[in-house]
Residue frames relative to the residue before (quaternion, step in Angstrom):
aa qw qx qy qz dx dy dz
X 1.0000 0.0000 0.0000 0.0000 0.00 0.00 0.00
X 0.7245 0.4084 -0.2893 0.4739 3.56 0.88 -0.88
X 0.5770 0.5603 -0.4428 0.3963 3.46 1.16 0.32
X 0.5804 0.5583 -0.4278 0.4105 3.60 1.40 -1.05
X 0.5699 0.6732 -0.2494 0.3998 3.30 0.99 -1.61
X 0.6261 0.5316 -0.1766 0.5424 3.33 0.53 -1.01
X 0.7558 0.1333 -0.3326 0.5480 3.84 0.21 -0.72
X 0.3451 0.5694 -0.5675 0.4843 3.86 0.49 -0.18
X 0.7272 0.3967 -0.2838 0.4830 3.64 -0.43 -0.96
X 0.6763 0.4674 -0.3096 0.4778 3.66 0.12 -0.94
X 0.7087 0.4833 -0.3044 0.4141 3.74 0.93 -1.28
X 0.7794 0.4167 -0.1462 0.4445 3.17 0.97 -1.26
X 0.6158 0.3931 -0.4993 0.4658 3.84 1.06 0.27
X 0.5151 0.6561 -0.4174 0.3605 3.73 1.45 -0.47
X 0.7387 0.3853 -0.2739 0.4805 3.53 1.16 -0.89
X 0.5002 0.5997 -0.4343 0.4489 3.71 1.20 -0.41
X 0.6365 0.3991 -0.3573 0.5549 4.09 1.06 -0.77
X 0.5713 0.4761 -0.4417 0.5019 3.73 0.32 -0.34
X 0.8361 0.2490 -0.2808 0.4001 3.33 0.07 -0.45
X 0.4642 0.4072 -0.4927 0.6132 3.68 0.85 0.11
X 0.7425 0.3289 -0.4012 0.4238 4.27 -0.11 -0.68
X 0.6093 0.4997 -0.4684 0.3996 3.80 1.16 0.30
X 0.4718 0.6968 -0.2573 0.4750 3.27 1.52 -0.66
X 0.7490 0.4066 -0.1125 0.5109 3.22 0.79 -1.17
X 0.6536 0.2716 -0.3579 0.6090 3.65 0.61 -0.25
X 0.6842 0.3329 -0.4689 0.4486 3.85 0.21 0.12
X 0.7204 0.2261 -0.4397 0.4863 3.57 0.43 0.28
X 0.2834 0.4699 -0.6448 0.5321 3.90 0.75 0.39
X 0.8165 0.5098 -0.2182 0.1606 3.61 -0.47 -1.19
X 0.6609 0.5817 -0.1052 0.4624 2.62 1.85 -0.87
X 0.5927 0.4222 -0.1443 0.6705 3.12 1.89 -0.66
X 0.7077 0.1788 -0.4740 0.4924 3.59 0.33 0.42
X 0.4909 0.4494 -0.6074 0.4337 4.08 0.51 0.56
X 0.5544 0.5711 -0.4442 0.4113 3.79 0.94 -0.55
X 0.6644 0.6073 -0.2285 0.3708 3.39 0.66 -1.37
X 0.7663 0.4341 -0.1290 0.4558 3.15 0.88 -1.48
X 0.6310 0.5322 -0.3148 0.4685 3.47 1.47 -0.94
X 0.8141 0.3032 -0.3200 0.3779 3.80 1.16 -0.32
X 0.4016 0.5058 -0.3897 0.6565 3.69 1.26 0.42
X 0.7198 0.3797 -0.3088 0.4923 4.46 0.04 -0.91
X 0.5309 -0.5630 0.5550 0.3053 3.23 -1.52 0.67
X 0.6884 -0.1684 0.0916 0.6995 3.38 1.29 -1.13
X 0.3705 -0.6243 0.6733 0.1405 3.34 -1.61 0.80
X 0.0604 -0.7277 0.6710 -0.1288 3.70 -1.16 0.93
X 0.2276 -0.7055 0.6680 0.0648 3.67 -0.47 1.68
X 0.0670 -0.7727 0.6303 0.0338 3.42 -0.90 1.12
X 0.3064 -0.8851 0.3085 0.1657 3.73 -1.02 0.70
X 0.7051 -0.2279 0.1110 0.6622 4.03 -0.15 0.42
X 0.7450 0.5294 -0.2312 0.3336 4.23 1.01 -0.87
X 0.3208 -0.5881 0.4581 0.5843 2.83 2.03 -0.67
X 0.4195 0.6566 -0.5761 0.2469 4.49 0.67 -0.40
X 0.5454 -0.4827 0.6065 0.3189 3.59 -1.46 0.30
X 0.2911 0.7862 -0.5260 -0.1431 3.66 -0.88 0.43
X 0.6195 0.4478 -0.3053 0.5679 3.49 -0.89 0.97
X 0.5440 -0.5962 0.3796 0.4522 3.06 -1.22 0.38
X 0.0051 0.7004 -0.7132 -0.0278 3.45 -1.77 0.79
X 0.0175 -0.8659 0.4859 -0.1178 3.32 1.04 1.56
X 0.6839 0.3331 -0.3719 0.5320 4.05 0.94 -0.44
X 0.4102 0.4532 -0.5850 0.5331 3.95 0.84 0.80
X 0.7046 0.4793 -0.3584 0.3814 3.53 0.22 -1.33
X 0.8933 0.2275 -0.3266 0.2087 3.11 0.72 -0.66
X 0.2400 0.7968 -0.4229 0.3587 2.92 1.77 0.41
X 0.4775 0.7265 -0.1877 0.4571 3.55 1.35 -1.32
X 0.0290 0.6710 -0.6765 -0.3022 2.75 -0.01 -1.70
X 0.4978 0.6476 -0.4214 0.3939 3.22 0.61 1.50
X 0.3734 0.7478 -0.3993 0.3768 2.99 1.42 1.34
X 0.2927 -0.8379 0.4607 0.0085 3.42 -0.44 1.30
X 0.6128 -0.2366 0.4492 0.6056 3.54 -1.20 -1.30
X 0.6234 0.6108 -0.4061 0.2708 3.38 0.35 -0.98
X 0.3954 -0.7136 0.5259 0.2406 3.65 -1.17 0.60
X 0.8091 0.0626 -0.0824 0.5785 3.31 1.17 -0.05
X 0.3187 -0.8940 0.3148 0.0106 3.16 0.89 1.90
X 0.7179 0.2603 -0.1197 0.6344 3.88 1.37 -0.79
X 0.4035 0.6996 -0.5603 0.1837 3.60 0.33 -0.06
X 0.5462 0.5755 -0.2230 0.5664 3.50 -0.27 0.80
X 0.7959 0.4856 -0.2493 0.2618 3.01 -0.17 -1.99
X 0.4689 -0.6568 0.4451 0.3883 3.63 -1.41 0.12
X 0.1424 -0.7154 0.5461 0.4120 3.61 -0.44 0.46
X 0.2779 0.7421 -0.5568 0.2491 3.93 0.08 0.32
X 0.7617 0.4803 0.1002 0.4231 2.21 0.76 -2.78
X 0.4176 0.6938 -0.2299 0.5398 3.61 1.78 0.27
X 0.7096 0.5176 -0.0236 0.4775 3.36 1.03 -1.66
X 0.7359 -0.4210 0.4784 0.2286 3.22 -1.16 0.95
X 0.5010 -0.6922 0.3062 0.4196 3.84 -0.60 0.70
X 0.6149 0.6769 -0.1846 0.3600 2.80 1.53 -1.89
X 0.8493 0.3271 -0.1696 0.3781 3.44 1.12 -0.97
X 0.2008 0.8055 -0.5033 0.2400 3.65 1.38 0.61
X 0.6335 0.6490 -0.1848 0.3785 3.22 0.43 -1.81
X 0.8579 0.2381 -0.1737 0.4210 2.82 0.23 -1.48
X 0.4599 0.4843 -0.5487 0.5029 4.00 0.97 -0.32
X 0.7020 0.4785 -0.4272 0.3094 3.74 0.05 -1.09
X 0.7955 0.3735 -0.2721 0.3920 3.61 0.78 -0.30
X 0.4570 0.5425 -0.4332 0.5560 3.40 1.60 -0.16
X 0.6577 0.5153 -0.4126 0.3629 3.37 0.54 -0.79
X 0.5194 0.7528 -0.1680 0.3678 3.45 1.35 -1.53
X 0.7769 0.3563 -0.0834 0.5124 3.14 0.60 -1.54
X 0.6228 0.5692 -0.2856 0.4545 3.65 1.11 -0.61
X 0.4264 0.7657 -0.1357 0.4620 3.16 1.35 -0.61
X 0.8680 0.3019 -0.0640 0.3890 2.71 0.41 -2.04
X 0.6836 0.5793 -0.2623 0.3582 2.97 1.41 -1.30
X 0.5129 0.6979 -0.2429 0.4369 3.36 1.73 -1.00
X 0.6998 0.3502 -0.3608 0.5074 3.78 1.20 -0.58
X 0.7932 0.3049 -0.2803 0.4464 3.74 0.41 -0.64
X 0.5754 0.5106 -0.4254 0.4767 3.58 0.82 0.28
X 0.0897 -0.8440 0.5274 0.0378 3.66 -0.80 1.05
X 0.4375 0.4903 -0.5862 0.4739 3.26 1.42 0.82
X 0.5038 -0.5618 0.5584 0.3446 3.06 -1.53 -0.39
X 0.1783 0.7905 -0.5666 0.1492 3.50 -0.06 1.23
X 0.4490 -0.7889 0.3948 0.1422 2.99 -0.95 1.24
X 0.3512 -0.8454 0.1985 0.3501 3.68 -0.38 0.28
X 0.8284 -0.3316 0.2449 0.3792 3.06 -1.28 -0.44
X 0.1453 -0.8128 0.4469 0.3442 3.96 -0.07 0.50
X 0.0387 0.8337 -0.5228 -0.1737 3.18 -0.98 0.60
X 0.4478 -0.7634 0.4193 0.2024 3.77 -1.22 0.39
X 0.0421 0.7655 -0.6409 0.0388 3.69 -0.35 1.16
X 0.4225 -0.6265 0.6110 0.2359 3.42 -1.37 0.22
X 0.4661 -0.6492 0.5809 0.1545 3.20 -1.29 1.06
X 0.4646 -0.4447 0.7047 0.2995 3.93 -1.60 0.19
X 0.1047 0.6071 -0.7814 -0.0990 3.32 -1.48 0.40
């Protein structure tokens, strides 16, 4: 009995840290879109596809690609955004950032790089 008891406990402080370290990375997160949203012209949350998700209405309107829609790029490709010349290369900065971001356990920031947008 003092063994079930025993894992129970083990199960149930393992999920009590998971959820405090989700807490914490959603309000880490939250505080660098702040950051970024007041220093950035616009801030655009981009997923595993490279796609816009959410609303990235002060891109759109940067564009001038602001409609009815409440969230006017969601979806969209940001590649397919980008200058021809500079696809490639975002796709592989992006690539490599990625990569480096899984086997690196410091916290190094990356590399900036510069692409040009389509208006």
């Amino acid at each position: 009995a003092a063994c079930i008891f025993w894992a129970m406990e083990r199960a149930a402080l393992r999920e009590a840290q998971a959820i405090v370290q989700a807490r914490d990375t959603q309000h880490t997160e939250r505080l660098v879109s702040s950051l970024l949203q007041g220093v950035c012209d616009a801030v655009a949350h981009l997923d595993g596809s490279l796609r816009i998700m959410g609303g990235a209405t002060k891109l759109a309107g940067l564009l001038l690609r602001q409609g009815a829609c409440t969230d006017p790029l969601s979806g969209c490709s940001f590649p397919d955004m980008l200058h021809s010349e500079d696809r490639a290369k975002f796709v592989a900065y992006m690539s490599s950032s990625m990569a480096e971001a899984q086997l690196s356990q410091a916290d190094v920031p990356p590399h900036s790089l510069h692409v040009r947008l389509l208006d």
